[in-house]
PDB file of N, H, CA, C and O in Angstrom:
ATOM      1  N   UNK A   1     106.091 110.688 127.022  1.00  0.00           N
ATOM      2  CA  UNK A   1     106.285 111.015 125.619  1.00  0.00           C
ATOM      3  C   UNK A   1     105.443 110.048 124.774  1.00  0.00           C
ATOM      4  O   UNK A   1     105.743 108.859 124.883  1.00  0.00           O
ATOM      5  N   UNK A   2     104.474 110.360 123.980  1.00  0.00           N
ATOM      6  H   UNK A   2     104.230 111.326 123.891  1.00  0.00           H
ATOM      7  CA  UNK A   2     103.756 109.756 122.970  1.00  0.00           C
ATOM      8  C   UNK A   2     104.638 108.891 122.039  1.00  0.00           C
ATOM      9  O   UNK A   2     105.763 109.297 121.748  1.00  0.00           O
ATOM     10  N   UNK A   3     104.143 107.638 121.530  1.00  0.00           N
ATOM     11  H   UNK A   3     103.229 107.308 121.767  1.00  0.00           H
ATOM     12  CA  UNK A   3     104.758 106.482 120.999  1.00  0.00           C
ATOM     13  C   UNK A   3     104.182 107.306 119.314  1.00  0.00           C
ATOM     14  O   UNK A   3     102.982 107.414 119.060  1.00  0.00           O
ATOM     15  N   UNK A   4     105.076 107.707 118.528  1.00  0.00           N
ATOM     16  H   UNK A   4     106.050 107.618 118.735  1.00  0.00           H
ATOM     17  CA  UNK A   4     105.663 108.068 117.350  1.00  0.00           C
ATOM     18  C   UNK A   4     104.862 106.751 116.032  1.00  0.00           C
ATOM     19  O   UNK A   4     105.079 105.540 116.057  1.00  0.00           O
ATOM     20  N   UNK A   5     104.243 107.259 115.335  1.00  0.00           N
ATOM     21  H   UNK A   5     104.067 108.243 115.315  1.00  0.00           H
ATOM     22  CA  UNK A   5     103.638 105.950 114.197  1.00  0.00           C
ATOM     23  C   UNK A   5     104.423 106.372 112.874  1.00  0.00           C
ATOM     24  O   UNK A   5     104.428 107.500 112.380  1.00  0.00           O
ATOM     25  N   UNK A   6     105.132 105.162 112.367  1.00  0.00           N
ATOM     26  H   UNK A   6     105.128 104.246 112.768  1.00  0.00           H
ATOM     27  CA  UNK A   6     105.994 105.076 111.076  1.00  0.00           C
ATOM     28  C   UNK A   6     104.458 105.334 109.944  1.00  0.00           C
ATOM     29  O   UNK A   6     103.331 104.853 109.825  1.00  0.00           O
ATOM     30  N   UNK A   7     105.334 106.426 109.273  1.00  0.00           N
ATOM     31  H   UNK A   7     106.249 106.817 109.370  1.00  0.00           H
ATOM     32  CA  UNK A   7     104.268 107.295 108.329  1.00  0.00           C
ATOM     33  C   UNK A   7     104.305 106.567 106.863  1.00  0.00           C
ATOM     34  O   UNK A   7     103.482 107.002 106.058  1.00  0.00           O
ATOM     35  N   UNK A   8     105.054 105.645 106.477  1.00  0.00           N
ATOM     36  H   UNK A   8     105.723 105.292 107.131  1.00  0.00           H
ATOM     37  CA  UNK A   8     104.962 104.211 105.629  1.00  0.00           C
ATOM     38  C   UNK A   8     103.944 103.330 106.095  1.00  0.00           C
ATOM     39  O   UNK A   8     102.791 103.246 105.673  1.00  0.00           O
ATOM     40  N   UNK A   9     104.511 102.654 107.048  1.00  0.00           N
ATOM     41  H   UNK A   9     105.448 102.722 107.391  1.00  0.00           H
ATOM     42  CA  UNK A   9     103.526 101.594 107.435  1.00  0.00           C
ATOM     43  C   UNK A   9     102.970 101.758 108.546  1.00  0.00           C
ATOM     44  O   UNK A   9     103.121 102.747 109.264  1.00  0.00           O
ATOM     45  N   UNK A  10     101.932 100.315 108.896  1.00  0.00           N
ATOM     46  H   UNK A  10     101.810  99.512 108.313  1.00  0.00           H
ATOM     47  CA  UNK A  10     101.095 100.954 110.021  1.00  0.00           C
ATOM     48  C   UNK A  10     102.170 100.124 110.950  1.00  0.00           C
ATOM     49  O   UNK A  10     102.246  98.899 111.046  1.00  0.00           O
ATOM     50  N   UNK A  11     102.838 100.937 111.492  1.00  0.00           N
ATOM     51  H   UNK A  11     102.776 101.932 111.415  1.00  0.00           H
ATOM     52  CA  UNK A  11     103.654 100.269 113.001  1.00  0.00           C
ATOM     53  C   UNK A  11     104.426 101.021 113.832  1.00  0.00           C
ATOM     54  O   UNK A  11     104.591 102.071 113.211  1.00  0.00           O
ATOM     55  N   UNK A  12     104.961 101.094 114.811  1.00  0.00           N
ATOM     56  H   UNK A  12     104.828 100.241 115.315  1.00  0.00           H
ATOM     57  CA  UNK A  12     105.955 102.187 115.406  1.00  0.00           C
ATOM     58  C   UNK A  12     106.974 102.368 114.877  1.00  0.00           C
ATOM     59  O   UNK A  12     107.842 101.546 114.582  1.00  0.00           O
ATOM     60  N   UNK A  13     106.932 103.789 114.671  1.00  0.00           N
ATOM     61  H   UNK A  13     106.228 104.457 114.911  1.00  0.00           H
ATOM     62  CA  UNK A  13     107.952 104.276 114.220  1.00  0.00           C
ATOM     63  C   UNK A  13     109.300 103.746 115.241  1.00  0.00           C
ATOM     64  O   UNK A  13     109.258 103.670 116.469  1.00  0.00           O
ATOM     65  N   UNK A  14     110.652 103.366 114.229  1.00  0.00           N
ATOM     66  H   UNK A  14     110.686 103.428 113.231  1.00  0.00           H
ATOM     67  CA  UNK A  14     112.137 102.866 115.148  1.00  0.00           C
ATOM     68  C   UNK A  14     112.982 104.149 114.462  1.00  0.00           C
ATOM     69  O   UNK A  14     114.117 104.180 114.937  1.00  0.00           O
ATOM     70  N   UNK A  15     112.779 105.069 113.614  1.00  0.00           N
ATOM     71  H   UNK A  15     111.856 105.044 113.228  1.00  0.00           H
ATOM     72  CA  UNK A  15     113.616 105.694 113.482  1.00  0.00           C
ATOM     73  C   UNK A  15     114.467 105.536 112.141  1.00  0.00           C
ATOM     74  O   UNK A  15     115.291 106.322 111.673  1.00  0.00           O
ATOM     75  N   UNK A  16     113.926 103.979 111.526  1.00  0.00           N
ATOM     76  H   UNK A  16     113.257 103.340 111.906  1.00  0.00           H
ATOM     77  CA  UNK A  16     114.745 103.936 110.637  1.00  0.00           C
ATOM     78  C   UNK A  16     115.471 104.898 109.156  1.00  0.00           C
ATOM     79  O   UNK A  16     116.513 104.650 108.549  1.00  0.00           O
ATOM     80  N   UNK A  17     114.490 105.996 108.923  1.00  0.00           N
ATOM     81  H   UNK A  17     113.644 106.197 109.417  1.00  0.00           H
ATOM     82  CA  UNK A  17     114.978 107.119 108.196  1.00  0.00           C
ATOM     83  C   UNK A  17     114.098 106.869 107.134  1.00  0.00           C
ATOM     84  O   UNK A  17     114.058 107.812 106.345  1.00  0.00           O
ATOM     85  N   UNK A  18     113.387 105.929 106.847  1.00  0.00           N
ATOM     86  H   UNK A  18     113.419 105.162 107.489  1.00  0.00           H
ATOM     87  CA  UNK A  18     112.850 105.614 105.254  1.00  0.00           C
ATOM     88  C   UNK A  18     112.051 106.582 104.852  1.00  0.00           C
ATOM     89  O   UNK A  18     111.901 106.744 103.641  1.00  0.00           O
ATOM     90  N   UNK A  19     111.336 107.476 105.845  1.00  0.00           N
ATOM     91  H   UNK A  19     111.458 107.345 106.829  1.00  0.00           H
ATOM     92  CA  UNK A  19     110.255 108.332 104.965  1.00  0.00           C
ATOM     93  C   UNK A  19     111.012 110.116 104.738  1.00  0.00           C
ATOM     94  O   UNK A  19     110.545 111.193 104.368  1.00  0.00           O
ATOM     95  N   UNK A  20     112.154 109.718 105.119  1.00  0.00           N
ATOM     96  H   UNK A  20     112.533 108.843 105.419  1.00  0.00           H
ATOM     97  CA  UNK A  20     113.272 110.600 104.703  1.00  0.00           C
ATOM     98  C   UNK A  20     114.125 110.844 103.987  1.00  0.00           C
ATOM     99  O   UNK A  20     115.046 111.649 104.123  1.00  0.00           O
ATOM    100  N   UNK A  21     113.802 109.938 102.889  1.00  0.00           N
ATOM    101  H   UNK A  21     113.054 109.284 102.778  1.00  0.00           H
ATOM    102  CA  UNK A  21     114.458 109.594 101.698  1.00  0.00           C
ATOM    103  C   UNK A  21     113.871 110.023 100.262  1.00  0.00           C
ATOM    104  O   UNK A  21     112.648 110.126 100.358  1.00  0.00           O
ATOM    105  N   UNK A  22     114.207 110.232  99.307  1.00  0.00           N
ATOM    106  H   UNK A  22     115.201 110.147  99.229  1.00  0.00           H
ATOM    107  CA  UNK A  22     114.073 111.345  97.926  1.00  0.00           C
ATOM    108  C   UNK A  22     113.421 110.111  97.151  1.00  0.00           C
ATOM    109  O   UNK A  22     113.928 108.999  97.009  1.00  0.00           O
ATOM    110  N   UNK A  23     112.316 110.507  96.733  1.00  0.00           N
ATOM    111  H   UNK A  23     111.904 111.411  96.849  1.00  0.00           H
ATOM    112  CA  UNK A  23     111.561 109.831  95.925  1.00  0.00           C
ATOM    113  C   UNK A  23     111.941 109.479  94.429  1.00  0.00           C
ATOM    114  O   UNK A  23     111.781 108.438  93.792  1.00  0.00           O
ATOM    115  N   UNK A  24     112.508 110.720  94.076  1.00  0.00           N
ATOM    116  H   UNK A  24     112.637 111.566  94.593  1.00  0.00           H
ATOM    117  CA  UNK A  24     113.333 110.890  92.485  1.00  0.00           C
ATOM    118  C   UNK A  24     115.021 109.715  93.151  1.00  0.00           C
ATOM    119  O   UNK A  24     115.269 108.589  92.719  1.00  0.00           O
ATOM    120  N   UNK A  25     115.596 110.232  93.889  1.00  0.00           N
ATOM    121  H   UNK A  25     115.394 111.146  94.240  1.00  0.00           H
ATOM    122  CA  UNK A  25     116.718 109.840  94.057  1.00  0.00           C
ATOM    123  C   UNK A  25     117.007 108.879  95.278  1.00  0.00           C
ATOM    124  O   UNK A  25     117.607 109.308  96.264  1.00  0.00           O
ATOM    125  N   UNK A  26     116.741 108.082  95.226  1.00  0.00           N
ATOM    126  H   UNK A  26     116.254 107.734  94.425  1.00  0.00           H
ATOM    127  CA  UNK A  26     117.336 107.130  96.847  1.00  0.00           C
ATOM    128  C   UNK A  26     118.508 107.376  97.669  1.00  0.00           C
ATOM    129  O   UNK A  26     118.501 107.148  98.879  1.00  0.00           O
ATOM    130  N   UNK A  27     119.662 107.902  96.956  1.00  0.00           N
ATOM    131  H   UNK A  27     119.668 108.087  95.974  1.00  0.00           H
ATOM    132  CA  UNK A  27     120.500 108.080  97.345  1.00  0.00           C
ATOM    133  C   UNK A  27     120.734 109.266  98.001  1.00  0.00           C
ATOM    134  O   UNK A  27     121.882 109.469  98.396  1.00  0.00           O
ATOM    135  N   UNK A  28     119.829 110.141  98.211  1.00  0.00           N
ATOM    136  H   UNK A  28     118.897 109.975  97.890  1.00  0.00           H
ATOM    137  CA  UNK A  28     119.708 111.592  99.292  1.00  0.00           C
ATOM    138  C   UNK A  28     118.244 111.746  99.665  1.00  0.00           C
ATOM    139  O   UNK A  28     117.215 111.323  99.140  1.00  0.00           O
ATOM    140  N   UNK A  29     118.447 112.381 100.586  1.00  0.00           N
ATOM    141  H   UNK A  29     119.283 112.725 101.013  1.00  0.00           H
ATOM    142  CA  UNK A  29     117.186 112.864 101.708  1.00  0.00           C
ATOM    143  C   UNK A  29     116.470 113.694 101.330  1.00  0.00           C
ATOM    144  O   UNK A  29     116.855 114.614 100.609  1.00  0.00           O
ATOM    145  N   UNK A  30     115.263 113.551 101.737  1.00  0.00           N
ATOM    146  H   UNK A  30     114.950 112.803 102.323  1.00  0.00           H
ATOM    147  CA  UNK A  30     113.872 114.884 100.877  1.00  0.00           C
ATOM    148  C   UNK A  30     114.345 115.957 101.123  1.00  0.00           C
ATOM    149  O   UNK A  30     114.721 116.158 102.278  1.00  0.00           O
ATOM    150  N   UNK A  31     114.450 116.755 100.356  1.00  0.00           N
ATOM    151  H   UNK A  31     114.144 116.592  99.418  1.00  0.00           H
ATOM    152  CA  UNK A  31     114.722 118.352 100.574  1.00  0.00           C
ATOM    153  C   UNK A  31     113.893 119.613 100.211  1.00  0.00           C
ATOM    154  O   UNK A  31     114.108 120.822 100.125  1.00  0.00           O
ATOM    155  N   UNK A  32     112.395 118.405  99.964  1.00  0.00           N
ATOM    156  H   UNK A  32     112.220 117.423 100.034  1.00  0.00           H
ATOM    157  CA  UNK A  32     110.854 119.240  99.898  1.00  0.00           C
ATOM    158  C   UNK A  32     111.306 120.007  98.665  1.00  0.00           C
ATOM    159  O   UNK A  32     111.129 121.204  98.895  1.00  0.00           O
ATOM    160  N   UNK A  33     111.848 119.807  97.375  1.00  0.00           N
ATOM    161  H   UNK A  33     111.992 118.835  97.188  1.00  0.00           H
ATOM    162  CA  UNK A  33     111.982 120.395  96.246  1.00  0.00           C
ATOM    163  C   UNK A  33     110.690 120.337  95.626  1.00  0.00           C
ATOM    164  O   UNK A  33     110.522 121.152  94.719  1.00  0.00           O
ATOM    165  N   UNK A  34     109.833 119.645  95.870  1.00  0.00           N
ATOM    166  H   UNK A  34     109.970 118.982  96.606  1.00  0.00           H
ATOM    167  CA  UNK A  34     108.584 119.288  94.765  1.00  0.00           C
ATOM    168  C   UNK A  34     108.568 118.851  93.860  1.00  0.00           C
ATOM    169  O   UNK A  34     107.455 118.773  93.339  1.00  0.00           O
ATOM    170  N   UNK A  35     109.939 118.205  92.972  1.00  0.00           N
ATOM    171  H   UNK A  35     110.843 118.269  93.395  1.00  0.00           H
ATOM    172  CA  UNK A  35     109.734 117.475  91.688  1.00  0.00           C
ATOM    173  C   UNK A  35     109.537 116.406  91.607  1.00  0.00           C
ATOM    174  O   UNK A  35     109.849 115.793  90.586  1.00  0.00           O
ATOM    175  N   UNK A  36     108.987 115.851  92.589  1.00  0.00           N
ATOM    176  H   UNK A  36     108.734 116.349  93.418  1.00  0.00           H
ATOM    177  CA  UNK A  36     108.541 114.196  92.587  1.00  0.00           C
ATOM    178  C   UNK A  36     106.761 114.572  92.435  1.00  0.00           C
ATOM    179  O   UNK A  36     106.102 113.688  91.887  1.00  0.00           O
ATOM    180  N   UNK A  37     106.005 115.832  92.900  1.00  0.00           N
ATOM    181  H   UNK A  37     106.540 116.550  93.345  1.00  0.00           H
ATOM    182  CA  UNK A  37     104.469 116.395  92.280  1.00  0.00           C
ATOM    183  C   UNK A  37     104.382 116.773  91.139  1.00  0.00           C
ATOM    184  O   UNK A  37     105.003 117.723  90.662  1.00  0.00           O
ATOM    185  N   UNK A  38     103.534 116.011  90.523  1.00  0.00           N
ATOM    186  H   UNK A  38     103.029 115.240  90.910  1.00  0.00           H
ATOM    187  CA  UNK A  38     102.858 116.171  88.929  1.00  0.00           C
ATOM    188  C   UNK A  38     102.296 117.142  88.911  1.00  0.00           C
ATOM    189  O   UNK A  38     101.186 117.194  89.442  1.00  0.00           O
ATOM    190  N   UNK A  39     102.863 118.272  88.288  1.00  0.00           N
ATOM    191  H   UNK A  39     103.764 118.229  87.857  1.00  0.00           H
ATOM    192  CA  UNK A  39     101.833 119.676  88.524  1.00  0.00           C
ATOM    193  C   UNK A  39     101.143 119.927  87.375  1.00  0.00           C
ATOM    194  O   UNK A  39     100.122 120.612  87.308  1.00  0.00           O
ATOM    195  N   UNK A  40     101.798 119.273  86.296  1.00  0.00           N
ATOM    196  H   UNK A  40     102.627 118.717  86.350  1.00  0.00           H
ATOM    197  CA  UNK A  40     100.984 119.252  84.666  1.00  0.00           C
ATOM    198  C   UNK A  40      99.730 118.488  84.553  1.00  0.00           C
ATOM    199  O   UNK A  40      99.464 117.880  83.516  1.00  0.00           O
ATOM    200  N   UNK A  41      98.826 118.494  85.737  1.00  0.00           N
ATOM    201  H   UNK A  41      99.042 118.988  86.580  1.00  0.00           H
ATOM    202  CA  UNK A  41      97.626 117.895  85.909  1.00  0.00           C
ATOM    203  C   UNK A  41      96.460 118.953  86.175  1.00  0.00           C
ATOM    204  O   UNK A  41      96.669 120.121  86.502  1.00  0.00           O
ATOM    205  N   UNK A  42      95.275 118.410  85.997  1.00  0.00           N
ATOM    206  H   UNK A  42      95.105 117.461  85.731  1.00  0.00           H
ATOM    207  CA  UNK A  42      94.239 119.605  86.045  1.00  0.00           C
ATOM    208  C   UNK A  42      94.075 119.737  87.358  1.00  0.00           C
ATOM    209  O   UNK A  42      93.726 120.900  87.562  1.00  0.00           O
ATOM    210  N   UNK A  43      94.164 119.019  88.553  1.00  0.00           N
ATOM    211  H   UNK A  43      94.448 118.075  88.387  1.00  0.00           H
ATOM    212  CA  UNK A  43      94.179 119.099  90.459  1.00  0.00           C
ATOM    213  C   UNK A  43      94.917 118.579  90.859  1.00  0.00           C
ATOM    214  O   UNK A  43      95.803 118.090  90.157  1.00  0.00           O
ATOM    215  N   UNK A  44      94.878 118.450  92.184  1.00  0.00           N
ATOM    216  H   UNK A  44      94.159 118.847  92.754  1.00  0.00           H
ATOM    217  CA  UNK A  44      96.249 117.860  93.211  1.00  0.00           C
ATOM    218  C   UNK A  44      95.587 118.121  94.207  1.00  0.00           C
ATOM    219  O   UNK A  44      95.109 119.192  94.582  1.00  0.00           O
ATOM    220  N   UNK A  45      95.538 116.442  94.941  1.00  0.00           N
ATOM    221  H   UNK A  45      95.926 115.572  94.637  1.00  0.00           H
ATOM    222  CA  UNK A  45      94.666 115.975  95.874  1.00  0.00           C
ATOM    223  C   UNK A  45      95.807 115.404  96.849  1.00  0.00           C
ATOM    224  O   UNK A  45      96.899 115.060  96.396  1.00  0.00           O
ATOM    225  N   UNK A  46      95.491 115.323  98.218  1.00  0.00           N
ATOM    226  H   UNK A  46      94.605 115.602  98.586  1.00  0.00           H
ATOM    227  CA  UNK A  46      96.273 114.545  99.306  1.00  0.00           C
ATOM    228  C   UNK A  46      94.987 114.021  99.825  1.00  0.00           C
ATOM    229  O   UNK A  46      93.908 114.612  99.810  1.00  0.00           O
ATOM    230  N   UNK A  47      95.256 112.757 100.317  1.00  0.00           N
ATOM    231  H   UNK A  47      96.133 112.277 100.330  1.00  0.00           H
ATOM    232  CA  UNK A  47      94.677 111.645 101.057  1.00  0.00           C
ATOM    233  C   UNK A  47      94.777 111.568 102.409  1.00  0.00           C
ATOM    234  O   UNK A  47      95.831 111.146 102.885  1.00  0.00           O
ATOM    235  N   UNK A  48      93.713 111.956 103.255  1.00  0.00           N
ATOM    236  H   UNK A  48      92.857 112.298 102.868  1.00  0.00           H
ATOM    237  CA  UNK A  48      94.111 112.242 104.961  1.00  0.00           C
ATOM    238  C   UNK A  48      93.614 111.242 105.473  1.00  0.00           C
ATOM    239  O   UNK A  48      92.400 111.041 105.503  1.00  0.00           O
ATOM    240  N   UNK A  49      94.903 110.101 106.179  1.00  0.00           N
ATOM    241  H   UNK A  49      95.889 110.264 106.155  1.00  0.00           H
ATOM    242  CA  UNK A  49      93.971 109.117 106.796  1.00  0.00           C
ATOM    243  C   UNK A  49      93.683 109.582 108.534  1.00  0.00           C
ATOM    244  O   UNK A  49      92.616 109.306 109.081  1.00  0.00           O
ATOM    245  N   UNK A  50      94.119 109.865 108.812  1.00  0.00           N
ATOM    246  H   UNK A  50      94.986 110.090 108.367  1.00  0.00           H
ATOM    247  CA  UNK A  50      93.800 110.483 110.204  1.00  0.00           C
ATOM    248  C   UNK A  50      93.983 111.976 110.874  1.00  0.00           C
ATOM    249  O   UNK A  50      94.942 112.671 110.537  1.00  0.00           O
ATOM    250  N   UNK A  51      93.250 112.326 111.607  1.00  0.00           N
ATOM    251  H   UNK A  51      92.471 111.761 111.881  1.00  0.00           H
ATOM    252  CA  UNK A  51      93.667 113.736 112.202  1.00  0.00           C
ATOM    253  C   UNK A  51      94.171 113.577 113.805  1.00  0.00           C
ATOM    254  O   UNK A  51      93.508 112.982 114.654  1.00  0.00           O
ATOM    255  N   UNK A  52      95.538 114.255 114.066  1.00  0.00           N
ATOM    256  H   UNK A  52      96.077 114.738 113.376  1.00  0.00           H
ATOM    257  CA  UNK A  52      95.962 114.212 115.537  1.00  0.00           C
ATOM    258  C   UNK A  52      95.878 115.161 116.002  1.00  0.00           C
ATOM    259  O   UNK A  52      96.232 116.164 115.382  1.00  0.00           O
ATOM    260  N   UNK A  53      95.408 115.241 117.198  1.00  0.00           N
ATOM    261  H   UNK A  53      95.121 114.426 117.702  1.00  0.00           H
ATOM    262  CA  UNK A  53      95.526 116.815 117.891  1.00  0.00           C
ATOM    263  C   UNK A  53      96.679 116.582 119.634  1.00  0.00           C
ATOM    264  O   UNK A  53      96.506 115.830 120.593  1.00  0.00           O
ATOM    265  N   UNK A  54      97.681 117.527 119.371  1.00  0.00           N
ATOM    266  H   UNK A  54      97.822 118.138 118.592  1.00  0.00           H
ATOM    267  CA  UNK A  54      98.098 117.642 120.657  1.00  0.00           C
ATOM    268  C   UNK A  54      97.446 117.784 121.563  1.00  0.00           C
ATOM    269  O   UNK A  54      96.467 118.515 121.411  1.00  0.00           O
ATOM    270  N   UNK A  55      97.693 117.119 123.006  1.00  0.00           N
ATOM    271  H   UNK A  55      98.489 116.526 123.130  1.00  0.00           H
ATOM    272  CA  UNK A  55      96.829 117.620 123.813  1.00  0.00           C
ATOM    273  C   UNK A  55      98.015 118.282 124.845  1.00  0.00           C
ATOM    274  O   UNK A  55      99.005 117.613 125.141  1.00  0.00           O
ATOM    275  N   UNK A  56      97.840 119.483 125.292  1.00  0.00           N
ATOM    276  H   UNK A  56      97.036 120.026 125.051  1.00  0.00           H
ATOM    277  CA  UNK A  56      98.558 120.242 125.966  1.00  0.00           C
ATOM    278  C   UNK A  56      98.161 120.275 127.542  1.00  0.00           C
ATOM    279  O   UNK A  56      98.793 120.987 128.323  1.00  0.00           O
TER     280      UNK A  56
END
């Protein structure tokens, strides 16, 4: 089984839950609502630092 990288920082992921947590609210879990994206902007860009490919 492939060793898992914490999507915060650069280190192995332990599971701790942090990038599962609500950006607007700390106190509940992302629920991919989208109101933490500024959509009243003229674009909307994401930043790709790496590409993984399964290998099967």
């Amino acid at each position: 089984m492939p060793i898992k990288e914490c999507l915060l920082e650069n280190k192995t992921c332990n599971n701790c839950g942090e990038c599962l947590i609500c950006d607007l609210d700390r106190s509940k879990n992302c629920n991919n609502c989208m109101e933490c994206i500024d959509t009243n902007i003229d674009f909307n860009a994401i930043g790709i630092d790496d590409v993984v490919y399964d290998e099967e």
